[in-house]
C-alpha beads as a LAMMPS data file, in Angstrom:
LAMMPS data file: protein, C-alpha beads

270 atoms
269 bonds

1 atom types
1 bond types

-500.0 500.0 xlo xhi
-500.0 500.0 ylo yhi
-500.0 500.0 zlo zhi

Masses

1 110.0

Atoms # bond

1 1 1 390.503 305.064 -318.396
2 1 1 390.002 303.139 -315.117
3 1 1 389.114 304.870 -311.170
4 1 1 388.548 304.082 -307.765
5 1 1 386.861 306.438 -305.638
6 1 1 387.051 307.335 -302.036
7 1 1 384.912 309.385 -299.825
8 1 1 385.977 312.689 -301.162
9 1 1 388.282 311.907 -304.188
10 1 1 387.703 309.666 -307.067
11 1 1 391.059 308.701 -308.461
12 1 1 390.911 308.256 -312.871
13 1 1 393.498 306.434 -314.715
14 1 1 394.543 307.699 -317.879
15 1 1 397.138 307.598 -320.819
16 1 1 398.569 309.633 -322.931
17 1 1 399.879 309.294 -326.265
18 1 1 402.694 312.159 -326.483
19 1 1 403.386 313.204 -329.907
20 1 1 406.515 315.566 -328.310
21 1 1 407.649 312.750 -325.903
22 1 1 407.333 309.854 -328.452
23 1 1 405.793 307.441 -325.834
24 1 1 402.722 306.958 -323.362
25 1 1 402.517 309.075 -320.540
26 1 1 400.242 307.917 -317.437
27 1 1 398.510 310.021 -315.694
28 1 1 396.336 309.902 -312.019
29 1 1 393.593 312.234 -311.724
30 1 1 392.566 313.035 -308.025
31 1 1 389.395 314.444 -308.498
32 1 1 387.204 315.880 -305.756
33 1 1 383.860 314.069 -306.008
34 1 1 381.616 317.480 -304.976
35 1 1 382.061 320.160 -307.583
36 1 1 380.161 323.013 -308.076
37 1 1 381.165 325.743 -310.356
38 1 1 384.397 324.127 -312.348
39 1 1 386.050 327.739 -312.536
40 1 1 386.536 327.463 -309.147
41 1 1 388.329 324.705 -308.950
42 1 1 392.119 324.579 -308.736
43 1 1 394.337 322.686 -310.393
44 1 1 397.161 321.132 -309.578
45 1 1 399.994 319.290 -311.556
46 1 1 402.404 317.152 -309.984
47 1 1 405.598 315.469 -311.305
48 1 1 406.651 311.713 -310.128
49 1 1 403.034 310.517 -310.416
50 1 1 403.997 307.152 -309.355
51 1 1 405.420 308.653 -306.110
52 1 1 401.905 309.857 -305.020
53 1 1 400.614 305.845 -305.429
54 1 1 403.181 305.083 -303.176
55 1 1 402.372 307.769 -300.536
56 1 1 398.579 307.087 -301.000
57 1 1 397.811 310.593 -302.362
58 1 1 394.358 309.911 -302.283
59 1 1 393.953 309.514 -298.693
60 1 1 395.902 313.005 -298.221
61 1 1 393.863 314.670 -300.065
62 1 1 390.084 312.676 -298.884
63 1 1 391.813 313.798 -294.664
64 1 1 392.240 317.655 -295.495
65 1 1 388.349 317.428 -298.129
66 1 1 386.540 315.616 -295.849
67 1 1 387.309 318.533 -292.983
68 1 1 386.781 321.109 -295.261
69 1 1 390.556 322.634 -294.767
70 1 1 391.023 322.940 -298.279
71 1 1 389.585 324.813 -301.405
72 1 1 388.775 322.355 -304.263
73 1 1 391.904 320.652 -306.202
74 1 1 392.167 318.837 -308.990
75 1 1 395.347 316.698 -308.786
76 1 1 396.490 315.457 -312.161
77 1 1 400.112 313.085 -311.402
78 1 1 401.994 312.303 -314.437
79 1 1 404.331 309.211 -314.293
80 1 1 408.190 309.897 -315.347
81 1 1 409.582 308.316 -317.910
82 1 1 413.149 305.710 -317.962
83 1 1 414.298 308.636 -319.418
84 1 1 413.658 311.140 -316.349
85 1 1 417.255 312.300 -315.756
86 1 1 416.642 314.098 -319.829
87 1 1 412.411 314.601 -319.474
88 1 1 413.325 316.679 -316.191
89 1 1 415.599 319.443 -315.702
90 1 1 415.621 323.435 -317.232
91 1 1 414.087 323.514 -320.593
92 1 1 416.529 326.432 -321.624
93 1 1 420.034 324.888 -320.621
94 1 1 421.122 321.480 -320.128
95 1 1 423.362 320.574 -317.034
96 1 1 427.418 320.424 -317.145
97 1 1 426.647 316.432 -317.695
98 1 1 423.938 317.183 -320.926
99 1 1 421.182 315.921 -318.486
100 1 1 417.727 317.646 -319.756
101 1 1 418.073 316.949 -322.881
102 1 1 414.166 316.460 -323.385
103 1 1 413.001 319.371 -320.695
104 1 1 411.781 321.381 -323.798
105 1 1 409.774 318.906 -324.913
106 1 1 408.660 317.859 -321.479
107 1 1 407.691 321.131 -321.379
108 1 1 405.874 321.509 -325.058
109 1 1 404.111 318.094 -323.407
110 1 1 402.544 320.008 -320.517
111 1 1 401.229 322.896 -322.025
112 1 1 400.499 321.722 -325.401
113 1 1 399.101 317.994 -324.635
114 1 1 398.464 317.598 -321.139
115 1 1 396.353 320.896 -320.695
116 1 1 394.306 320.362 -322.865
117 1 1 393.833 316.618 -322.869
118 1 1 392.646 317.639 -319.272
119 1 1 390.339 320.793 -320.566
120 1 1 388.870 318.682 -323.210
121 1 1 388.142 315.197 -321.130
122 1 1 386.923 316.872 -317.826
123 1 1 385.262 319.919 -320.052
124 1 1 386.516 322.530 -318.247
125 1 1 387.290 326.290 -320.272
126 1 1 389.156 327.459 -317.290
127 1 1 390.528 326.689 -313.843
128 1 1 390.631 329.344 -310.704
129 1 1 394.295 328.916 -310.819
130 1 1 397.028 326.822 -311.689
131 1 1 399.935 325.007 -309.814
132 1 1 402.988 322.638 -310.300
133 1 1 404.644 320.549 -307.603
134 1 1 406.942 317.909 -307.621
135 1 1 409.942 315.701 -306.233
136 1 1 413.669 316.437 -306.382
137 1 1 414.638 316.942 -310.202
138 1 1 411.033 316.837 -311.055
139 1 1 410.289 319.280 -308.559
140 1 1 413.375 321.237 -310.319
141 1 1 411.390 320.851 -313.284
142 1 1 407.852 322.444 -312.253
143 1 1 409.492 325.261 -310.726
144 1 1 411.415 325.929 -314.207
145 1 1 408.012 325.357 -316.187
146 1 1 406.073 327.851 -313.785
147 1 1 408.958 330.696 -313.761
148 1 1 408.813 330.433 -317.308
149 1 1 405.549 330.181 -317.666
150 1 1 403.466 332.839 -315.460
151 1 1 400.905 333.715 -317.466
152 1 1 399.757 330.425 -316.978
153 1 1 400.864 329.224 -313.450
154 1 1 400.489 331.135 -309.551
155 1 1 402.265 328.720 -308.075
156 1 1 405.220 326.244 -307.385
157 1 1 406.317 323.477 -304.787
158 1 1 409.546 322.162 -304.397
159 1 1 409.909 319.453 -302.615
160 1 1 413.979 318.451 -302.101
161 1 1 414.362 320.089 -305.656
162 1 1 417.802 319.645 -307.612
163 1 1 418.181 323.045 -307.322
164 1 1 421.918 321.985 -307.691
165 1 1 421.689 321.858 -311.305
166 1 1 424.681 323.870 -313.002
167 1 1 425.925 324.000 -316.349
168 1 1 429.667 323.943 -314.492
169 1 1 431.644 320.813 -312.234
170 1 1 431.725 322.067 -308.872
171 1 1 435.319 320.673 -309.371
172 1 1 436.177 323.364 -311.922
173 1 1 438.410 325.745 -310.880
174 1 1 436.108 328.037 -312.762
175 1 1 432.922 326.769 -310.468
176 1 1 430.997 329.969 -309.100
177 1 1 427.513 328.785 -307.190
178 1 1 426.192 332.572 -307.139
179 1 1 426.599 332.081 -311.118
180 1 1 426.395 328.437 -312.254
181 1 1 423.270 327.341 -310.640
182 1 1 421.082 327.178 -313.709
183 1 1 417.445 328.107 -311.725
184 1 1 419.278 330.803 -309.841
185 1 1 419.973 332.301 -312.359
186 1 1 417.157 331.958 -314.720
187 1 1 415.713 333.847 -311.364
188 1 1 418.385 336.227 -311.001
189 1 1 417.874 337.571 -314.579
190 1 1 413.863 337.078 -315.172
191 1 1 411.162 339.333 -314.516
192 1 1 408.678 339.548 -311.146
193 1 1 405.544 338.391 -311.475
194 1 1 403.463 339.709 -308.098
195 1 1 401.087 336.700 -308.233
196 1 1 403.416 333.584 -307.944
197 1 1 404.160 332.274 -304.993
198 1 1 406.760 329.516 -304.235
199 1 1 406.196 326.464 -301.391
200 1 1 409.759 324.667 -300.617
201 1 1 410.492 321.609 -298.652
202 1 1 414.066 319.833 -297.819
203 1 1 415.328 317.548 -294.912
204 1 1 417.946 317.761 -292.233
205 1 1 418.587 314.081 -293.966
206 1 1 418.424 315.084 -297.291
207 1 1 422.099 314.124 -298.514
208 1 1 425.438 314.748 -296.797
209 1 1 427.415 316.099 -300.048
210 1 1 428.311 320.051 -298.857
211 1 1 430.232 321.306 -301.573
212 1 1 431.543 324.618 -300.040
213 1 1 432.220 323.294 -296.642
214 1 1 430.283 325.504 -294.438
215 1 1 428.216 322.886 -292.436
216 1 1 424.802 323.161 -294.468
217 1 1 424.071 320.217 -296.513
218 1 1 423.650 321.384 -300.295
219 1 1 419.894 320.934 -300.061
220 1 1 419.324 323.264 -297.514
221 1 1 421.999 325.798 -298.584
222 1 1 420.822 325.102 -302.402
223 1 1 417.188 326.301 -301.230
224 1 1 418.198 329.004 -298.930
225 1 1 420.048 330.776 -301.195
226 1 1 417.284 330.517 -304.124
227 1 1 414.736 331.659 -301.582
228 1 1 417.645 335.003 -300.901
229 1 1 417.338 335.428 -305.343
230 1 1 413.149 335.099 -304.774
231 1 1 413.539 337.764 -301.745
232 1 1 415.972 339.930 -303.959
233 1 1 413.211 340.060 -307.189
234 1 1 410.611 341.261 -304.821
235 1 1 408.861 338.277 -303.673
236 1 1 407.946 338.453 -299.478
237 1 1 408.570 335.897 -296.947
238 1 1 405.948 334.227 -295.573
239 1 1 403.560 336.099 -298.188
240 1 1 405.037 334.717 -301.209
241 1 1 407.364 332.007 -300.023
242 1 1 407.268 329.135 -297.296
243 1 1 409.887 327.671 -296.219
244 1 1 409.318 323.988 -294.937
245 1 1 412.632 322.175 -292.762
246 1 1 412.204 319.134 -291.909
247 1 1 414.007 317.952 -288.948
248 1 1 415.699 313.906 -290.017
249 1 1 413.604 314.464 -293.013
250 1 1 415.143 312.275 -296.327
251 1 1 415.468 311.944 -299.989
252 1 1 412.500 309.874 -300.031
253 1 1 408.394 309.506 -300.563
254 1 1 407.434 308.484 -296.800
255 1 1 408.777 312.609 -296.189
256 1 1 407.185 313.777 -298.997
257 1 1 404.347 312.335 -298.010
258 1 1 404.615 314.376 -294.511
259 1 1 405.190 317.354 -296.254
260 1 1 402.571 317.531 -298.646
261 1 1 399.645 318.270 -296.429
262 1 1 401.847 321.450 -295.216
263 1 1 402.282 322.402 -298.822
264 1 1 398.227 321.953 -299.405
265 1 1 397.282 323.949 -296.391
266 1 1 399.051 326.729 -297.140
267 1 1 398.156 327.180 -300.674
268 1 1 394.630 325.907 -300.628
269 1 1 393.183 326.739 -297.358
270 1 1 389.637 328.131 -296.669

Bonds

1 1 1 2
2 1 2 3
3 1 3 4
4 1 4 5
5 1 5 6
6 1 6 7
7 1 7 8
8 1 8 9
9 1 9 10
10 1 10 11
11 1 11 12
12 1 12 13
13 1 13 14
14 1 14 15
15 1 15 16
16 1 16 17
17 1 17 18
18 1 18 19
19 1 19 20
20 1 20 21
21 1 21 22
22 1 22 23
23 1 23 24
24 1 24 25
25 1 25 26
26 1 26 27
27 1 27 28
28 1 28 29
29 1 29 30
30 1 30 31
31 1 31 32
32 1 32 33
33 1 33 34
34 1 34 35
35 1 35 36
36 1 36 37
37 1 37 38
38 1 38 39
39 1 39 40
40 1 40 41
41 1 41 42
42 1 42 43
43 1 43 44
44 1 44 45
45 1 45 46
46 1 46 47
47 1 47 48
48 1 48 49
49 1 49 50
50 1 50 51
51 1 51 52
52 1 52 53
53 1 53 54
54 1 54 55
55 1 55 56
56 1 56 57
57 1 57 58
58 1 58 59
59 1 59 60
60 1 60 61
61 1 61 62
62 1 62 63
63 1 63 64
64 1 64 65
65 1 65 66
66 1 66 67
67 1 67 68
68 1 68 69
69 1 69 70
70 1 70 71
71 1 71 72
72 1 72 73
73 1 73 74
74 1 74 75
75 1 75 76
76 1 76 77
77 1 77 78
78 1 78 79
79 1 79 80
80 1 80 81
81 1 81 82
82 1 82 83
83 1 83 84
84 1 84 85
85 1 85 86
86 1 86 87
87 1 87 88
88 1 88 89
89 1 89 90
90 1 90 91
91 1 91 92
92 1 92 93
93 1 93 94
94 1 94 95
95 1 95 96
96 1 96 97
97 1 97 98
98 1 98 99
99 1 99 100
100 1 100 101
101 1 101 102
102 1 102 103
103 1 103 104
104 1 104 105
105 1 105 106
106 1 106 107
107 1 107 108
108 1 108 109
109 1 109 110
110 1 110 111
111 1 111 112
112 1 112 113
113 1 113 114
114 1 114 115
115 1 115 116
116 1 116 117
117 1 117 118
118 1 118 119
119 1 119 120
120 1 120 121
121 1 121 122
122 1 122 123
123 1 123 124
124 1 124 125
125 1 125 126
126 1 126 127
127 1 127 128
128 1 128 129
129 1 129 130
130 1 130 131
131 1 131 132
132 1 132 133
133 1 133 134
134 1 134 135
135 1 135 136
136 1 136 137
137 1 137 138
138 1 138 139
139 1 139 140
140 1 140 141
141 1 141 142
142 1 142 143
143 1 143 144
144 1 144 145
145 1 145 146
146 1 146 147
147 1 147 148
148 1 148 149
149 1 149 150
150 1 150 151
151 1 151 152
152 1 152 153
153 1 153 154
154 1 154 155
155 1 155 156
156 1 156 157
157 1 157 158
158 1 158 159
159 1 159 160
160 1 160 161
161 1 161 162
162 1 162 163
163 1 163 164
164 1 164 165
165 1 165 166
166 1 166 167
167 1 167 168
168 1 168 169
169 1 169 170
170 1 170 171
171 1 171 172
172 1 172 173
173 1 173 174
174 1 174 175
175 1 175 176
176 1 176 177
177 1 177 178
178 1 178 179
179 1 179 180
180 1 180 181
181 1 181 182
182 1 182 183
183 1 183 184
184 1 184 185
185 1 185 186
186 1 186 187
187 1 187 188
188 1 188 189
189 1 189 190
190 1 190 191
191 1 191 192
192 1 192 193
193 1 193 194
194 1 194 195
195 1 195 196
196 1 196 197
197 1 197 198
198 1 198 199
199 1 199 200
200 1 200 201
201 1 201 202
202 1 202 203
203 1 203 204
204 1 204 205
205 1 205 206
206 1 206 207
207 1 207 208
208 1 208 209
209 1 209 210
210 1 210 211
211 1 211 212
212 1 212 213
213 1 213 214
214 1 214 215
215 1 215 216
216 1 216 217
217 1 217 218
218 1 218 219
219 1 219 220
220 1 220 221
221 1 221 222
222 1 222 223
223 1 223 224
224 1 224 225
225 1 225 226
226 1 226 227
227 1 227 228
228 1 228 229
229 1 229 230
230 1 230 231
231 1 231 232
232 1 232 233
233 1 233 234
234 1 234 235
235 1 235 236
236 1 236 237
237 1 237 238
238 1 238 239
239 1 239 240
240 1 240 241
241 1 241 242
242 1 242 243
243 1 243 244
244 1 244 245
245 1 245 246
246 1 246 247
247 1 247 248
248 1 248 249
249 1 249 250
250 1 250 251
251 1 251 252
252 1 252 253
253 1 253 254
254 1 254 255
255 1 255 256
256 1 256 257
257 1 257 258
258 1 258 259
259 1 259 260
260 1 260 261
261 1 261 262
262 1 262 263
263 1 263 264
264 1 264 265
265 1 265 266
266 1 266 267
267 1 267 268
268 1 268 269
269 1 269 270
């Protein structure tokens, strides 16, 4: 394990040997440096770990501490793997390509190695709450881990999330969107659970592709419409669900990294 520490954060680097992965997973703690009572104390995981080196995570999170804007959160960022396109995706159904191949076991990773790797090193019983966030098809990822997972998870942020994924071609003649989006569905046909609540982000700039021709760039009309399957379950926007549009915002970390403070605001404030 090695650390630097800021005014408010102290940043830990660990390592994981994954028995369900079958390699080393990194992982970057952001911890706050002034903790009282661990239970209340949030945690929050985050896909793409190596994205939040890039977009100096630490300094995001020291800015919105150090003002006392935000409730106490434990960042944990785990690094993907060469194999992303297969560690990420919907642990249930693999895309029309075969991609996700390793989602389950992503998924047996986070809840039965990372959890409590992080209970047992930090000795913590219990957190106030519990959250997943993360970038494009990792951000695809936590949402699928905390739909599926409520009883441990409150909430999810999606941040340009492949919310694309299908198990059909869009080319297929067969190709229905209101039934081949995977996530849709999975939220179409599961149950409501009152306490989640869902943060989304996705640029003007995102991509170009717009598969159904209607002038919305997939992204946006990929999100919308999964927000309309949240709204139909019985979720409430902006109770349950916020809704972040980026104006010229891209497919890449430097708008993540403008994002991310709107995403910690609005689930952590004071």
């Amino acid at each position: 394990m090695s650390g630097n520490k800021t005014n408010c954060v102290t940043v830990e680097q660990h390592q994981l040997t994954s028995i369900h992965l079958n390699r080393d997973v990194k992982v970057d703690c952001y911890l706050p440096t002034e903790i009282g009572n661990w239970s209340d104390m949030h945690l929050l995981l985050i896909n793409d770990g190596q994205d939040l080196r890039t977009m100096h995570f630490e300094d995001i999170l020291d800015d919105l501490l150090a003002d006392n804007l935000i409730q106490p959160v434990f960042c944990v960022g785990m690094h993907c793997s060469t194999d992303r396109k297969n560690e990420y995706g919907t642990a249930n159904m693999l895309d029309y390509k075969g991609r996700g191949a390793k989602a389950y076991l992503y998924t047996r990773f986070i809840m039965e190695e990372l959890l409590p790797y992080i209970r047992k090193t930090y000795n913590v019983l219990s957190f106030k709450e519990k959250s997943f966030a993360g970038f494009s098809l990792g951000a695809l990822s936590a949402l699928d881990i905390v739909w599926n997972y409520p009883q441990e998870f409150s909430m999810a942020a999606v941040f340009s999330g492949s919310l694309w994924w299908r198990d059909k071609d869009h080319e297929d003649p067969d190709f229905d969107e209101d039934k081949d989006r995977i996530m849709h569905r999975q939220i179409r046909e599961g149950q409501y659970y009152p306490w989640l609540k869902f943060f989304f982000e996705v640029g003007t700039h995102d991509e170009t592709a717009d598969r159904n021709n209607n002038g919305i760039i997939d992204s946006i009309d990929d999100t919308r419409s999964l927000i309309t399957e949240l709204i139909k379950k019985g979720y409430n926007e902006p109770r349950d669900i916020q809704y972040l549009e980026l104006k010229d915002g891209k497919h890449d970390v430097p708008t993540w990294a403008k994002a991310f403070p709107e995403f910690l605001l609005w689930g952590f404030s004071r």
